[in-house]
C-alpha positions in Angstrom: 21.5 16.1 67.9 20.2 12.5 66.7 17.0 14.6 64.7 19.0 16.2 62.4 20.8 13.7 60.5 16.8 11.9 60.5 14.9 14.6 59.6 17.4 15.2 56.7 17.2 11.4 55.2 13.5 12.0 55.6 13.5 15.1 53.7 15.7 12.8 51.4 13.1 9.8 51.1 10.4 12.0 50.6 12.3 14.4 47.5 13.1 11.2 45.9 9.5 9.6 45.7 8.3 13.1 45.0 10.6 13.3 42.0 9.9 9.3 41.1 6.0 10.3 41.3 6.3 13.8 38.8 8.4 11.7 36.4 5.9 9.0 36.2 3.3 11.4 36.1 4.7 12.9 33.2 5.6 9.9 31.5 1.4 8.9 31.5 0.0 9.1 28.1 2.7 7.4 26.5 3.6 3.5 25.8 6.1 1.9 25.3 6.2 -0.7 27.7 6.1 -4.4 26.1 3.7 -5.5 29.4 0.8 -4.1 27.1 1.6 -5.3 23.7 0.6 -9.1 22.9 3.1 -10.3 20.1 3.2 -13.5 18.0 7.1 -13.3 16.6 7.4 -9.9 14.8 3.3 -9.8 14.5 1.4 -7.1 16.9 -1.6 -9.2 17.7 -3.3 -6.9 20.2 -2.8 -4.0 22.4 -4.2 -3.6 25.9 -2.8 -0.2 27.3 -4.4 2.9 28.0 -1.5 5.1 27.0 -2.9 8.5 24.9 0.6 8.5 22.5 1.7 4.7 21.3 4.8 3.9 20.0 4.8 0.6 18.2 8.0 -1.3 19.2 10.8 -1.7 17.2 10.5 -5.3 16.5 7.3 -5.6 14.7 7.2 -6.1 11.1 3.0 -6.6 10.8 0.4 -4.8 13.2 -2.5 -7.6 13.1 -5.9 -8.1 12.0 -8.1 -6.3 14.9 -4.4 -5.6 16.9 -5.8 -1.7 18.1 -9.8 -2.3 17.3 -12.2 -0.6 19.6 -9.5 1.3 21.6 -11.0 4.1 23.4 -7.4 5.8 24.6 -4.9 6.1 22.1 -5.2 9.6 20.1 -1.7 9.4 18.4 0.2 6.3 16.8 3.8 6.4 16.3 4.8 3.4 13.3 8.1 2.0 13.8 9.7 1.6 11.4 9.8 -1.5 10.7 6.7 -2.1 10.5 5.8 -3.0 6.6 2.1 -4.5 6.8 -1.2 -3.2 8.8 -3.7 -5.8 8.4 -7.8 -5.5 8.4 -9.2 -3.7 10.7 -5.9 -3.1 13.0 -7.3 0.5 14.3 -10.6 0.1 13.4 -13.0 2.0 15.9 -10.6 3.8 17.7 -12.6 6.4 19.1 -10.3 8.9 20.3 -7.7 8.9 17.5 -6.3 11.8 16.4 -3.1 11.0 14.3 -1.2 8.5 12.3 2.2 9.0 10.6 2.4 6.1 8.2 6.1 5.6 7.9 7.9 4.5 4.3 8.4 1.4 5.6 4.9 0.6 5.3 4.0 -1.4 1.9 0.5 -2.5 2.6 -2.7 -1.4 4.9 -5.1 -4.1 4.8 -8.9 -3.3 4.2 -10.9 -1.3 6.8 -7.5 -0.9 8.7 -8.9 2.7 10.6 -12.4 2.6 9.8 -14.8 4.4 11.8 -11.8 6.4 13.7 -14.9 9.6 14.0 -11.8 11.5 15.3 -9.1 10.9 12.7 -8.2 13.9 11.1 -4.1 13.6 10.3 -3.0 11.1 8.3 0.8 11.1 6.4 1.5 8.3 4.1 4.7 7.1 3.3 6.5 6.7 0.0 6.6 3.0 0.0 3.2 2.0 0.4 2.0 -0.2 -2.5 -1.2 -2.0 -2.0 -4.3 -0.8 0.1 -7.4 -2.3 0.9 -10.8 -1.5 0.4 -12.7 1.1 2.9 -9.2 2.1 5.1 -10.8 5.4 6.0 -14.1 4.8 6.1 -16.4 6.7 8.4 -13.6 8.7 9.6 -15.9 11.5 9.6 -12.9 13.9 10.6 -10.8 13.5 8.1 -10.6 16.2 5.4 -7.4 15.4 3.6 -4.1 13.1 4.2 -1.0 13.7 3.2 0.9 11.2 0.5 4.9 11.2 0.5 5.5 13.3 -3.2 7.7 9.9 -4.2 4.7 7.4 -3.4 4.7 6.1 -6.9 0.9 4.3 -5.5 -0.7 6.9 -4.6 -1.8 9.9 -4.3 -4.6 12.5 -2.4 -6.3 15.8 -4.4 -8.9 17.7 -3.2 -9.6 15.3 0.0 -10.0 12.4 -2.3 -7.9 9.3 -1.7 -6.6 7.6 -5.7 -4.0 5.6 -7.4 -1.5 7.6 -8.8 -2.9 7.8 -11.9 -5.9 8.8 -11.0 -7.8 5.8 -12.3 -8.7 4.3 -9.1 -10.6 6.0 -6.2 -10.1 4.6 -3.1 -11.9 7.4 -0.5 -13.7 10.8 -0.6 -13.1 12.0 2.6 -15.9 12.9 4.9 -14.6 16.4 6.0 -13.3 17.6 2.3 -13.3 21.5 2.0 -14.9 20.9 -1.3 -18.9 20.4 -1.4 -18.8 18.6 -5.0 -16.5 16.1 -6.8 -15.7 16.0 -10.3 -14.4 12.7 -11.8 -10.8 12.8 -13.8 -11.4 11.6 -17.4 
């Protein structure tokens, strides 16, 4: 009579670390956890997770110089938003990533910011950026177009090629542009 009531709380034990295990399991890929962000006051000053999906915490107004550089993991970035700077070279070499949504909260992307990403190939900028560095995208050999917010008064993106918004300035030709030839605006 004594077996029943333990076989059932080990039945019990083992259906709760099952479940524990599964959720865990299906939470992999993603981060969010602070263990893996290094943080000088609201500035991201390096990431050291693994996570496939990364969701930059709410709290950080600047991801810093070299904060993501060389990461082999992440494919997708989630900006908070309230993030408003990404300094030089902050995902640079990123070899496995995918996707970026650059939120309007964004105002600045310092030079090189995602250079050589080979992978890149979705990019969304926000309405609010304002000032960009030299080289962001280059070698992203991937990327065929990106998406500007239609009220980025900044910038914009025709044809796979990156400029002001009045089309005096050229910032990037993208690698992967459906079109084989250019033709400069007068």
């Amino acid at each position: 009579m004594k077996k029943k009531p333990l076989i059932v709380l080990l039945c019990s034990i083992i259906l709760v670390l099952t479940v524990s295990f599964l959720f865990s399991y299906a939470l992999r890929g993603y981060a969010t956890s602070s263990d893996v962000f290094e943080m000088q006051g609201a500035t991201l000053v390096r990431y050291r997770g693994e996570s496939e999906v990364v969701t930059i915490p709410a709290n950080v107004t600047t991801v810093g110089q070299g904060a993501f550089e060389g990461n082999s993991y992440v494919k997708k970035i989630i900006v908070s938003s309230s993030v408003k700077t990404i300094e030089y070279n902050a995902f640079s070499e990123c070899s496995a990533l995918i996707e970026i949504d650059i939120p309007d909260s964004v105002e600045k992307i310092g030079s090189a910011a995602f250079a050589n990403c080979k992978q890149l190939c979705d990019v969304s900028i926000g309405k609010n950026l304002q000032e960009m560095g030299s080289g962001v995208f280059a070698g992203c050999d991937s990327l065929q177009d990106i998406s500007v917010n239609l009220n980025n008064a900044y910038f914009t993106c025709v044809d796979g090629v990156l400029y002001d918004a009045a089309r005096t300035k050229i910032y990037q030709v993208l690698e992967k542009r459906k079109k084989p030839y250019y033709i400069m605006p007068a």
